[in-house]
GUZA-233194 format. One record per atom (N, C-alpha, C, O): x, y, z; atom name; residue in one letter. Coordinates in steps of 0.2 Angstrom, whole numbers. Layout:
X/Y/Z/atom/type
X/Y/Z/CA/A
...
// end
This chain:
X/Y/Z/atom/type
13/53/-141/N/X
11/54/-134/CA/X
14/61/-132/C/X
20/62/-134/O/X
11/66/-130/N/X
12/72/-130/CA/X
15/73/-121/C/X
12/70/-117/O/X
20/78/-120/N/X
21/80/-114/CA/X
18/84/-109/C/X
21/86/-105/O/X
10/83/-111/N/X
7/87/-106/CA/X
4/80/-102/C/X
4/80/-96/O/X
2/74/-107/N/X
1/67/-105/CA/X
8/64/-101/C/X
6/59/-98/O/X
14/66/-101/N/X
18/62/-98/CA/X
18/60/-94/C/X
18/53/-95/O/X
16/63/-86/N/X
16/61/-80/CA/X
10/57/-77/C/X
9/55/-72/O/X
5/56/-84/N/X
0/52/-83/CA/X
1/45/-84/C/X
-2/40/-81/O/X
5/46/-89/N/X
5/40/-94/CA/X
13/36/-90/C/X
14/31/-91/O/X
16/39/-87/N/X
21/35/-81/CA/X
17/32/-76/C/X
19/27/-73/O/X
11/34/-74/N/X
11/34/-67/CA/X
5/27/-69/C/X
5/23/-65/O/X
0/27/-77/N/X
-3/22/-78/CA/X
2/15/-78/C/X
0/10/-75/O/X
9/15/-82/N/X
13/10/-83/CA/X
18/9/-78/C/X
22/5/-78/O/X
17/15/-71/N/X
19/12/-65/CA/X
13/6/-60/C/X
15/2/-56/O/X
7/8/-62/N/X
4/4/-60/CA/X
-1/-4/-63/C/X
-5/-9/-61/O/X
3/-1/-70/N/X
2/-9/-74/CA/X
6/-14/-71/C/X
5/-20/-71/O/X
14/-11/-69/N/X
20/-15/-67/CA/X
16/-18/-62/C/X
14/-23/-61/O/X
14/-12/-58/N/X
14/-14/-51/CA/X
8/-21/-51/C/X
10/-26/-49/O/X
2/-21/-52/N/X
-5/-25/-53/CA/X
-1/-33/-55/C/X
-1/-38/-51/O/X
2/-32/-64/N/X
3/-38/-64/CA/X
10/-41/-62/C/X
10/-47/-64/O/X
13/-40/-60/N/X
18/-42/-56/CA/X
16/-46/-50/C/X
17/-52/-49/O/X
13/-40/-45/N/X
8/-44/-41/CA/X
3/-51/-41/C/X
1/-54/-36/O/X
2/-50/-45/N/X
-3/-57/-48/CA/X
3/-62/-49/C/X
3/-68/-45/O/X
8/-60/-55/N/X
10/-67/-58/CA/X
16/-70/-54/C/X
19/-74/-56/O/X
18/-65/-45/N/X
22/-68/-43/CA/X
18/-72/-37/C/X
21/-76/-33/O/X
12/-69/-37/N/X
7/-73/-31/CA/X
7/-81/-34/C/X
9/-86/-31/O/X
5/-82/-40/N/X
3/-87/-46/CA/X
10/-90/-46/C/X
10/-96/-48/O/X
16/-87/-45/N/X
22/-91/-43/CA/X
23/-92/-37/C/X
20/-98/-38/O/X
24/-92/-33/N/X
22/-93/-26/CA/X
19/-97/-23/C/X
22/-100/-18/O/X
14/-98/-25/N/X
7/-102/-23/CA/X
9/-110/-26/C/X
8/-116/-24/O/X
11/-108/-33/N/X
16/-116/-36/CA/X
21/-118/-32/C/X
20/-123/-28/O/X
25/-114/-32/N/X
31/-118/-26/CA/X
28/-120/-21/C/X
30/-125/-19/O/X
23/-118/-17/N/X
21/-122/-10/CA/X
16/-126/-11/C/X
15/-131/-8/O/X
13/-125/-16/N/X
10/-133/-19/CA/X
14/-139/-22/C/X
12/-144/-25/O/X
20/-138/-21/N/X
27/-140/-23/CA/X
25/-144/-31/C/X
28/-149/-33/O/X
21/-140/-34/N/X
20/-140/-43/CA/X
28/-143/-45/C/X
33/-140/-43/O/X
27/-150/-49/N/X
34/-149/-52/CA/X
36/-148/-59/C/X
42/-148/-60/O/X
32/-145/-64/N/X
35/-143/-68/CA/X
37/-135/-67/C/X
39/-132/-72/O/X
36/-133/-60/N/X
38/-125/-59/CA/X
45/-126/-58/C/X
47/-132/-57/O/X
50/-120/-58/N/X
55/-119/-58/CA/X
58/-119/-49/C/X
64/-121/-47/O/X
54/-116/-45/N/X
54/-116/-37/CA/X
59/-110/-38/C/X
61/-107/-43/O/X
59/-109/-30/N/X
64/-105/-26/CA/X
71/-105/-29/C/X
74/-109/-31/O/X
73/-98/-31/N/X
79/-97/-35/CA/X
84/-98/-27/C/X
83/-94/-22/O/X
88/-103/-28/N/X
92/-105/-21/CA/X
99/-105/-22/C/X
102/-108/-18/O/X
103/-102/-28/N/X
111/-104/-29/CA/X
115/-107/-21/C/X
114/-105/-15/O/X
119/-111/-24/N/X
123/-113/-16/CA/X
120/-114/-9/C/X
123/-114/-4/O/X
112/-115/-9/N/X
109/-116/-4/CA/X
106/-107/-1/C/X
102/-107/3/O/X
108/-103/-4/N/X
104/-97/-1/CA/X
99/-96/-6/C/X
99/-95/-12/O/X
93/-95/2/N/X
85/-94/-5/CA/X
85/-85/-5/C/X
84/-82/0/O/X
85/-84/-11/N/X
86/-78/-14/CA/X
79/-74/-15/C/X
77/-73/-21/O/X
75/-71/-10/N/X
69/-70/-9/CA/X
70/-63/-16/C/X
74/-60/-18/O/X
60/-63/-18/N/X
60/-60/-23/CA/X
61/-51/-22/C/X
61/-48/-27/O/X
62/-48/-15/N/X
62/-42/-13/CA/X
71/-39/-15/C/X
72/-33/-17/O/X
75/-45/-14/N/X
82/-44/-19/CA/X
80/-40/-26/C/X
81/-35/-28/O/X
77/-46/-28/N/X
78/-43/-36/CA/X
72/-35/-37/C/X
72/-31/-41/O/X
67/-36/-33/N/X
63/-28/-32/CA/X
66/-24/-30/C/X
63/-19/-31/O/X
70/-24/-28/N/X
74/-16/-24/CA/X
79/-15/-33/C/X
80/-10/-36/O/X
82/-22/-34/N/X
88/-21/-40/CA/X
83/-17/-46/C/X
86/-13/-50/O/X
77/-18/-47/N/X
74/-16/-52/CA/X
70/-9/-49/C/X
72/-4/-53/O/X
68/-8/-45/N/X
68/-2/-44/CA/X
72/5/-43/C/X
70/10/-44/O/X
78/5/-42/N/X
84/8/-45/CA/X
86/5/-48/C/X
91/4/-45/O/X
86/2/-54/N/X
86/3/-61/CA/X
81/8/-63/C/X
84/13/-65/O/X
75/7/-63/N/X
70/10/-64/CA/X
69/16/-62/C/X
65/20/-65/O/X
72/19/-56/N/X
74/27/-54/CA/X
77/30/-58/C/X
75/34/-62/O/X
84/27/-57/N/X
90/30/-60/CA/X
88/31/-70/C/X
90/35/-74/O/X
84/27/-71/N/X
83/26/-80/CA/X
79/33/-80/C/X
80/38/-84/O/X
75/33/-76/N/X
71/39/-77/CA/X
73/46/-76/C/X
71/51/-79/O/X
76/45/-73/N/X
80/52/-70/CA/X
84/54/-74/C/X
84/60/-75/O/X
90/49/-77/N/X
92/52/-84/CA/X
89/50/-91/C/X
92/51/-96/O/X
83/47/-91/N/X
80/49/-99/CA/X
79/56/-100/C/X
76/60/-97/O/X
80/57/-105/N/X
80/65/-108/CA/X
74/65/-110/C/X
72/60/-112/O/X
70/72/-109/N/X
63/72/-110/CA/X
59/71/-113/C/X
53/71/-112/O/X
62/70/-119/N/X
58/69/-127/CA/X
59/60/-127/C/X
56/57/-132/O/X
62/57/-122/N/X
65/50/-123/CA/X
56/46/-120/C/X
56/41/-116/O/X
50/49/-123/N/X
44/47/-117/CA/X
43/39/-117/C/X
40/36/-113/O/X
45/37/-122/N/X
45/26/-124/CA/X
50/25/-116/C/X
48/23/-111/O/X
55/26/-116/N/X
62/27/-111/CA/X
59/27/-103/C/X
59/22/-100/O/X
56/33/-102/N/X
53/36/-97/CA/X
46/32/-94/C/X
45/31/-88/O/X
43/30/-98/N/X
37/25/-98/CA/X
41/18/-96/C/X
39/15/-92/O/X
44/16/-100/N/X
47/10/-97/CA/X
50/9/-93/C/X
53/3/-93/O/X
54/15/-86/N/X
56/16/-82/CA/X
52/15/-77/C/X
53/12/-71/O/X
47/18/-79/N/X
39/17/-72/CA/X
37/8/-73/C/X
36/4/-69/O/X
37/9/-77/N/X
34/2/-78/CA/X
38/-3/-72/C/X
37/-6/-66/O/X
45/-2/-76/N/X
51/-5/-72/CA/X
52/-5/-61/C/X
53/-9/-56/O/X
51/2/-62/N/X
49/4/-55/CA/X
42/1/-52/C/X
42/1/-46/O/X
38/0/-54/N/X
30/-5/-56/CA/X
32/-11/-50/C/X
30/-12/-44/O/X
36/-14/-56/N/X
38/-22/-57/CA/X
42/-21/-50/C/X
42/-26/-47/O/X
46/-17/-48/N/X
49/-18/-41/CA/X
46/-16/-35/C/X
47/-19/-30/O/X
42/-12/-36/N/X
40/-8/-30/CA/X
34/-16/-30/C/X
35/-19/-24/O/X
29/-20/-34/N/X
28/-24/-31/CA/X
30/-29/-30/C/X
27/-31/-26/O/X
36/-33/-31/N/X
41/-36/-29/CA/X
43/-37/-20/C/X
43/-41/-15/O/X
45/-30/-23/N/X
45/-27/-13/CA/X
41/-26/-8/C/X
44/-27/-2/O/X
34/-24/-9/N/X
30/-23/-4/CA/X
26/-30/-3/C/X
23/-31/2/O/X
29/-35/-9/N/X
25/-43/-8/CA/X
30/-46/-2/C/X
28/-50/2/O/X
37/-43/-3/N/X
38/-46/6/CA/X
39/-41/11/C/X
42/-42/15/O/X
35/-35/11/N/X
36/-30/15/CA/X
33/-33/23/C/X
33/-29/28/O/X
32/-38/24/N/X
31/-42/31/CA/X
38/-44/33/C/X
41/-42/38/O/X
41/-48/27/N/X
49/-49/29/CA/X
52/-43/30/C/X
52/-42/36/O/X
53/-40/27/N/X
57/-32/29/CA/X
55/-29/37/C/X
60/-28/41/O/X
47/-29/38/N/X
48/-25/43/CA/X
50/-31/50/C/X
54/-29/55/O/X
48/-37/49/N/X
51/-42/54/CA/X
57/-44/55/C/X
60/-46/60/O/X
60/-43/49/N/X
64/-48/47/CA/X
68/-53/49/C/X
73/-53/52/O/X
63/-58/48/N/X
62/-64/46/CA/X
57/-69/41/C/X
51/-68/42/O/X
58/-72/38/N/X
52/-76/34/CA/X
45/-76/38/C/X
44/-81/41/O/X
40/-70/37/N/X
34/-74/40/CA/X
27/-75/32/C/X
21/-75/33/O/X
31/-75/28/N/X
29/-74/22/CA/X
20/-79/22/C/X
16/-76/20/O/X
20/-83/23/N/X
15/-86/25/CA/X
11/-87/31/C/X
5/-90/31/O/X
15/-84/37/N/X
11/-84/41/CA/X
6/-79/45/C/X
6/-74/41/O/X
3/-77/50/N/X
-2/-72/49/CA/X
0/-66/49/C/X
-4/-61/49/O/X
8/-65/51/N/X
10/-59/51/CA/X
14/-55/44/C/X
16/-49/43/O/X
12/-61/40/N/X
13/-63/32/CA/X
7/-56/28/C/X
9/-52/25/O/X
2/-58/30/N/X
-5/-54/27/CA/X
-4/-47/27/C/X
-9/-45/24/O/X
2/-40/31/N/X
4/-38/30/CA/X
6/-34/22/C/X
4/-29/18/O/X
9/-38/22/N/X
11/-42/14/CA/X
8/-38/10/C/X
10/-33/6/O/X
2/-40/11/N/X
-6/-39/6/CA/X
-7/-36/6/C/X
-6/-34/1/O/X
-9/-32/11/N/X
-12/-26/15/CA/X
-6/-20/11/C/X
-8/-15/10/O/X
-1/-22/10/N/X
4/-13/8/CA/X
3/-14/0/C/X
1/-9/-3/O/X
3/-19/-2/N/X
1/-19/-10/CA/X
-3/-18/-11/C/X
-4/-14/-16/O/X
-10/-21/-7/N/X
-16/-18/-10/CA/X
-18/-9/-8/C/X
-22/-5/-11/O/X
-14/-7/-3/N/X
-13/-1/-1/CA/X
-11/3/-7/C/X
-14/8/-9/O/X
-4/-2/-10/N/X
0/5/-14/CA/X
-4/5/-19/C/X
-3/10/-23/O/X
-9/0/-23/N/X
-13/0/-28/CA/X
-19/5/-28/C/X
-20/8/-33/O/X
-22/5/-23/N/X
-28/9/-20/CA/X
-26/17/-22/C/X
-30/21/-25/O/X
-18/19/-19/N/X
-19/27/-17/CA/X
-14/26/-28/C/X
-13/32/-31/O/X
-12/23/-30/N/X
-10/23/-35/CA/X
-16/23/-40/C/X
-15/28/-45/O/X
-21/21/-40/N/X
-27/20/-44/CA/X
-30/27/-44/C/X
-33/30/-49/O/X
-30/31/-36/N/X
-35/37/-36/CA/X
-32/41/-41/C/X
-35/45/-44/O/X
-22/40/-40/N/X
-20/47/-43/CA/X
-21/45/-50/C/X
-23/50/-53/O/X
-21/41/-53/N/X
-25/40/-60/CA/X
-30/43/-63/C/X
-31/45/-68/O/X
-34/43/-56/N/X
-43/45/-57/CA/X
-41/53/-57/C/X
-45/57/-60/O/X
-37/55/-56/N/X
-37/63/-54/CA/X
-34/67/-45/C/X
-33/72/-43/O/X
-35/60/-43/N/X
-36/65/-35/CA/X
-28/66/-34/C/X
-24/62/-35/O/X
-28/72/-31/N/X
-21/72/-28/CA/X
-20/75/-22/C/X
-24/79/-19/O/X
-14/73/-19/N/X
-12/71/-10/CA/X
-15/79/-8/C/X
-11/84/-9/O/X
-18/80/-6/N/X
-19/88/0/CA/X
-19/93/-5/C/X
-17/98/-4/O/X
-22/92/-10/N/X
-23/96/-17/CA/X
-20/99/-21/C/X
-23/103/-24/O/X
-13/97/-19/N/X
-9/101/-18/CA/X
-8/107/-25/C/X
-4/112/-25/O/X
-13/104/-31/N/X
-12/108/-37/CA/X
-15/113/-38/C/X
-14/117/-42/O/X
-21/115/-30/N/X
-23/120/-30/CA/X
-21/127/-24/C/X
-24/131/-20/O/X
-14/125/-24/N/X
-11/129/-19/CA/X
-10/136/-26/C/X
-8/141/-23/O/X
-10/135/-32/N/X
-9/141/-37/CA/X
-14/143/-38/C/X
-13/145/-44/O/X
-20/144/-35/N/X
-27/146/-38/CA/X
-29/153/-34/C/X
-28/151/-28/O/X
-32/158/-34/N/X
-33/160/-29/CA/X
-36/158/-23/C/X
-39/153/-22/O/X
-35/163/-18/N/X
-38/160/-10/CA/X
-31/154/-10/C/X
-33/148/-9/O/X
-23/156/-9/N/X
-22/152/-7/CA/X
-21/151/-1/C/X
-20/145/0/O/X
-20/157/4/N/X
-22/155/10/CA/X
-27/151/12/C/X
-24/146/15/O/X
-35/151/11/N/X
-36/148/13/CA/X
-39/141/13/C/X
-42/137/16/O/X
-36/141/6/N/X
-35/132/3/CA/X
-29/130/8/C/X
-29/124/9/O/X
-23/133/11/N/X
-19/129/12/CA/X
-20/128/19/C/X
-17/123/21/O/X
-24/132/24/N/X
-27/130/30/CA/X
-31/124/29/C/X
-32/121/34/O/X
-34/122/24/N/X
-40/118/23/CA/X
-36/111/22/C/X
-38/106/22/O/X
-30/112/20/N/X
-24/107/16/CA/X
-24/104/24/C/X
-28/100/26/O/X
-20/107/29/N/X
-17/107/33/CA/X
-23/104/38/C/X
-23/98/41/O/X
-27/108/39/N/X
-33/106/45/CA/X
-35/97/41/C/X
-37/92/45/O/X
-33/96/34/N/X
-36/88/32/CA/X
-30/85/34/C/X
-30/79/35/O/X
-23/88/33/N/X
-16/84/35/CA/X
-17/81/43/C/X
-15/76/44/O/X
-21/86/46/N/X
-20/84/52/CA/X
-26/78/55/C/X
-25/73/59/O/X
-32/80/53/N/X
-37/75/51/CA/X
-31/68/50/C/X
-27/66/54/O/X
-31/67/46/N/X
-27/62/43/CA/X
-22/59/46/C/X
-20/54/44/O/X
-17/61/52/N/X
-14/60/56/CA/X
-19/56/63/C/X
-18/50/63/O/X
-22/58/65/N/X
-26/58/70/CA/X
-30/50/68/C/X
-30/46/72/O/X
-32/50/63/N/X
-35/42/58/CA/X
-31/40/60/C/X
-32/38/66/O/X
-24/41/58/N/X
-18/35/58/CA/X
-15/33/66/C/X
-12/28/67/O/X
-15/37/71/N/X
-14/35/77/CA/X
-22/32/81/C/X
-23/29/86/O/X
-27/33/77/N/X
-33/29/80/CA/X
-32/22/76/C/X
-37/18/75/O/X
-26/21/73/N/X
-28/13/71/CA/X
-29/13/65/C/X
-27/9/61/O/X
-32/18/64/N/X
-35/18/54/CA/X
-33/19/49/C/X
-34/24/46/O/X
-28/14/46/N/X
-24/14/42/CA/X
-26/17/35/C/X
-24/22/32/O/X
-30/13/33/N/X
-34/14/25/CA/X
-37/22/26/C/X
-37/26/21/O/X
-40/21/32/N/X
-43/30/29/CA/X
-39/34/30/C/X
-41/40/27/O/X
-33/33/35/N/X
-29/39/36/CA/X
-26/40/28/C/X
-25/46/25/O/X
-24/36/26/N/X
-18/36/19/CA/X
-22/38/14/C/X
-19/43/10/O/X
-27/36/13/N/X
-33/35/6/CA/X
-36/43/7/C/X
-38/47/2/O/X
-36/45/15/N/X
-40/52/16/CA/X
-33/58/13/C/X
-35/64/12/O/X
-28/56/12/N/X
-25/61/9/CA/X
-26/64/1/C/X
-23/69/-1/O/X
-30/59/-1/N/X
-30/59/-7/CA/X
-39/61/-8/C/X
-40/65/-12/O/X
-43/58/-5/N/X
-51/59/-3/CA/X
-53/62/1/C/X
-53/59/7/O/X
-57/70/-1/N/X
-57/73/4/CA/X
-64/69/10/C/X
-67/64/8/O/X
-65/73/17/N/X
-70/71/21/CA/X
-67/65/25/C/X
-68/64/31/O/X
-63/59/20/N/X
-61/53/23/CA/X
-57/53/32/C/X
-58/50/37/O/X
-54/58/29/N/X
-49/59/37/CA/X
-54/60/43/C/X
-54/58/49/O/X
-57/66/40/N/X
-61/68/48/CA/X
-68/61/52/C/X
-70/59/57/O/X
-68/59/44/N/X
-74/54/48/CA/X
-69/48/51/C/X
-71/44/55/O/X
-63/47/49/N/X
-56/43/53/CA/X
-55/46/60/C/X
-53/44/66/O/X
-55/53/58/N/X
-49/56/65/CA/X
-58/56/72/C/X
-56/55/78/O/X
-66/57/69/N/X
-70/58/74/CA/X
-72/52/78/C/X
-76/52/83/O/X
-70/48/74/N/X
-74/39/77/CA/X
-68/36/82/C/X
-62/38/83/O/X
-71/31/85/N/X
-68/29/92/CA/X
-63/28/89/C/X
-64/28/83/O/X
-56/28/92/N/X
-50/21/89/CA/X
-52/17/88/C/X
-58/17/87/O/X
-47/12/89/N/X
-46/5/89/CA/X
-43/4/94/C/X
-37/6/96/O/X
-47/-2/97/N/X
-41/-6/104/CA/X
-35/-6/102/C/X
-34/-9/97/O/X
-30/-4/106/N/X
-23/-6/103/CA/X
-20/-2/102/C/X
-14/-3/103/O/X
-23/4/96/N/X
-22/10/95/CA/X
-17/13/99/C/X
-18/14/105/O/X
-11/17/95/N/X
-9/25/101/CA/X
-15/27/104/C/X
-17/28/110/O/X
-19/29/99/N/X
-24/33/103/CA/X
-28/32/109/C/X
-28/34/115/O/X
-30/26/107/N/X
-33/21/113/CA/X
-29/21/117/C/X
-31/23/122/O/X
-20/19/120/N/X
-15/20/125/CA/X
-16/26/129/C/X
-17/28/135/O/X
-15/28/126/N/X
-14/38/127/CA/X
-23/39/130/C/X
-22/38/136/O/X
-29/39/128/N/X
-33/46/128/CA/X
-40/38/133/C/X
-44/40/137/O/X
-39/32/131/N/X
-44/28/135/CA/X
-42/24/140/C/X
-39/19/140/O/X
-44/27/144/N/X
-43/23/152/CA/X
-45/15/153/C/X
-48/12/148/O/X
-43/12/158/N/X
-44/4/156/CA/X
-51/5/161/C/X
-52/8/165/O/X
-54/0/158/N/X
-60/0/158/CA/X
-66/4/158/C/X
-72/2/160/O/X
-66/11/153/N/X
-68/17/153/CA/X
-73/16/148/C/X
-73/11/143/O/X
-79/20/148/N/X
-85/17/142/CA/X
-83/19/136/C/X
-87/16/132/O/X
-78/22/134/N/X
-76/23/129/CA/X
-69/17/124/C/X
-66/17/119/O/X
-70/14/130/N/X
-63/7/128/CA/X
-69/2/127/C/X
-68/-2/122/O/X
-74/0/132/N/X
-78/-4/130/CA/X
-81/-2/125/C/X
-81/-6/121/O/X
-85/4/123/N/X
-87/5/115/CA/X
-84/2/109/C/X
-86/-2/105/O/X
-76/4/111/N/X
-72/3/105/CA/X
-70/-6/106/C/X
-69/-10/101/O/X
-70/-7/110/N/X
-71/-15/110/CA/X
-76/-21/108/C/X
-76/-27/106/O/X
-83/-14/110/N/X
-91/-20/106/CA/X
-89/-17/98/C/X
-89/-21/94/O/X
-87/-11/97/N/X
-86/-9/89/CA/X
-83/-14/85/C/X
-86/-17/79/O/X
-77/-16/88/N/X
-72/-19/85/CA/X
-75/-26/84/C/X
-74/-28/79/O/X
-78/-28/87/N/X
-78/-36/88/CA/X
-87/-34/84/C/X
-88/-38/79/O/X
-90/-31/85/N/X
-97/-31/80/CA/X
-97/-30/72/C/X
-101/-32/68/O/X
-92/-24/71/N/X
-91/-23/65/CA/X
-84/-24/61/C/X
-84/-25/55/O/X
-79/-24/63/N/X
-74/-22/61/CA/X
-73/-29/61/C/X
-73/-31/55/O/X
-71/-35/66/N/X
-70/-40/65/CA/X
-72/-45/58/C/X
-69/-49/55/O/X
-78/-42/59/N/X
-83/-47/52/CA/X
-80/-42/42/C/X
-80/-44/37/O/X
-78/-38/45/N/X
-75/-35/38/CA/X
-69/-36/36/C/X
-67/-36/30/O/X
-64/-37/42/N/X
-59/-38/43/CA/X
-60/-47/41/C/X
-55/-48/36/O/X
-62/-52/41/N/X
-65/-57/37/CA/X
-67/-57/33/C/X
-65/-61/29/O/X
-71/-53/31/N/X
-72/-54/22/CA/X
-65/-49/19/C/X
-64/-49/13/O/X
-63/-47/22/N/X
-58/-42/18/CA/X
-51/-48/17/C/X
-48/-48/12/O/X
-49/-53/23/N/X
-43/-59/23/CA/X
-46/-64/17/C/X
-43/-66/12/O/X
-51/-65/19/N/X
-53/-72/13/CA/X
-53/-68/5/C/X
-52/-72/1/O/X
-54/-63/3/N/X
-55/-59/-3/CA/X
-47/-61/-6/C/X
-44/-64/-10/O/X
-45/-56/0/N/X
-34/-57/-3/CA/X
-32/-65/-1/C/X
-27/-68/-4/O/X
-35/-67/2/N/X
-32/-77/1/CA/X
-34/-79/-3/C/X
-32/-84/-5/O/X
-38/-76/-7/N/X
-41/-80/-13/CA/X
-38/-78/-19/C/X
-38/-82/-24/O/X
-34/-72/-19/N/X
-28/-70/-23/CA/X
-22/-70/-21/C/X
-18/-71/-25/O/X
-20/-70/-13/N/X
-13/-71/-13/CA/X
-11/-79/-10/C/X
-6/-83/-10/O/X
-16/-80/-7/N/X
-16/-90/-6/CA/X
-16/-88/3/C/X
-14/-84/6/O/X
-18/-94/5/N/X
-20/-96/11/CA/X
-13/-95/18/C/X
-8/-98/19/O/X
-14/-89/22/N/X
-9/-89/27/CA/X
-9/-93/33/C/X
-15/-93/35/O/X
-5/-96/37/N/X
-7/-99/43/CA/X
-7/-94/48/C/X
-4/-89/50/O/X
-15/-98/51/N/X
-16/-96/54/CA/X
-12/-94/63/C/X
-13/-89/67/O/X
-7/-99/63/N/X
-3/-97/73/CA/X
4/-97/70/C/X
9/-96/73/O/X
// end
């Protein structure tokens, strides 16, 4: 494996960690609340249940710090740092619901959260595999670089504008794809939105737009998009 390959071949076995880790602790999970008995359950010593984002954070620095001192020709070392980092970073963001509430809502519909960062970090993980990188940033050494970095910039901000309109996936996803953002930052919000707070009046034709939007298209996508991740990370309640 050659070191021109390095930072590719990390960033694949950070996201092999990441996928299957993901799977096979959803497939653990999903046994303990079917209370399966030949499964092992909830690691509980002396009655504290010891949620799996403990041991994700513990393996993710492991997985920093390996990396940051494997010496550079150590590329097997370095690869299995990302991996390790992989294996934590999904760990973690499988209770990233718990963290931001914290409290257990791991199951409930504030739980789907959950889902939503993992399949997140897998998506903008996947593109940079494909090639794409964040505001392009590799072509800030190319000539013209003035005005690639106006262009950087003008989608930085596109992309800001997505993300207080509510649009999470395109704001994050648009940093890596170009057009994404501006077709995020030019379409109504979303009810609920900073944007919608700030910029639409209550009762204003533009809050009723985004209200028939929401509930004609967004609604219905937003159901096939819950029933797809229940069907791999298992059923959340519904109140």
């Amino acid at each position: 494996m050659s070191t021109l390959h390095l930072p590719q071949s990390r960033l694949l076995f950070f996201f092999l960690g990441l996928v299957v880790t993901f799977v096979l602790i959803r497939i653990s999970v999903r046994l303990i609340r079917a209370r399966v008995r030949w499964w092992p359950g909830n690691i509980t010593p002396g009655g504290t249940h010891i949620h799996h984002v403990v041991f994700g954070t513990v393996f993710m620095l492991l997985g920093g710090v390996l990396g940051l001192a494997a010496p550079d020709p150590e590329h097997g070392l370095r690869v299995s740092a990302a991996a390790l980092m992989g294996v934590g970073a999904a760990l973690v963001l499988d209770e990233f619901a718990l963290i931001l509430h914290l409290r257990d809502v791991y199951w409930s519909k504030d739980g789907r959260l959950s889902v939503d960062a993992v399949f997140l970090a897998i998506g903008l993980t996947g593109l940079l595999l494909l090639g794409a990188r964040p505001l392009g940033y590799d072509e800030l050494y190319d000539e013209g670089v003035g005005l690639r970095l106006v262009v950087i910039l003008v989608n930085l901000a596109f992309a800001i504008v997505a993300l207080l309109k509510g649009k999470v996936w395109t704001g994050l996803l648009g940093l890596l794809v170009p057009v994404l953002p501006e077709i995020g930052a030019l379409r109504l919000a979303r009810p609920g939105s900073p944007w919608a707070r700030w910029r639409y009046t209550e009762g204003s034709r533009k809050l009723r737009r985004a209200y028939r939007r929401e509930a004609r298209i967004r609604q219905p996508l937003i159901r096939v998009k819950i029933r797809f991740q229940e069907f791999i990370s298992g059923r959340h309640d519904e109140d």
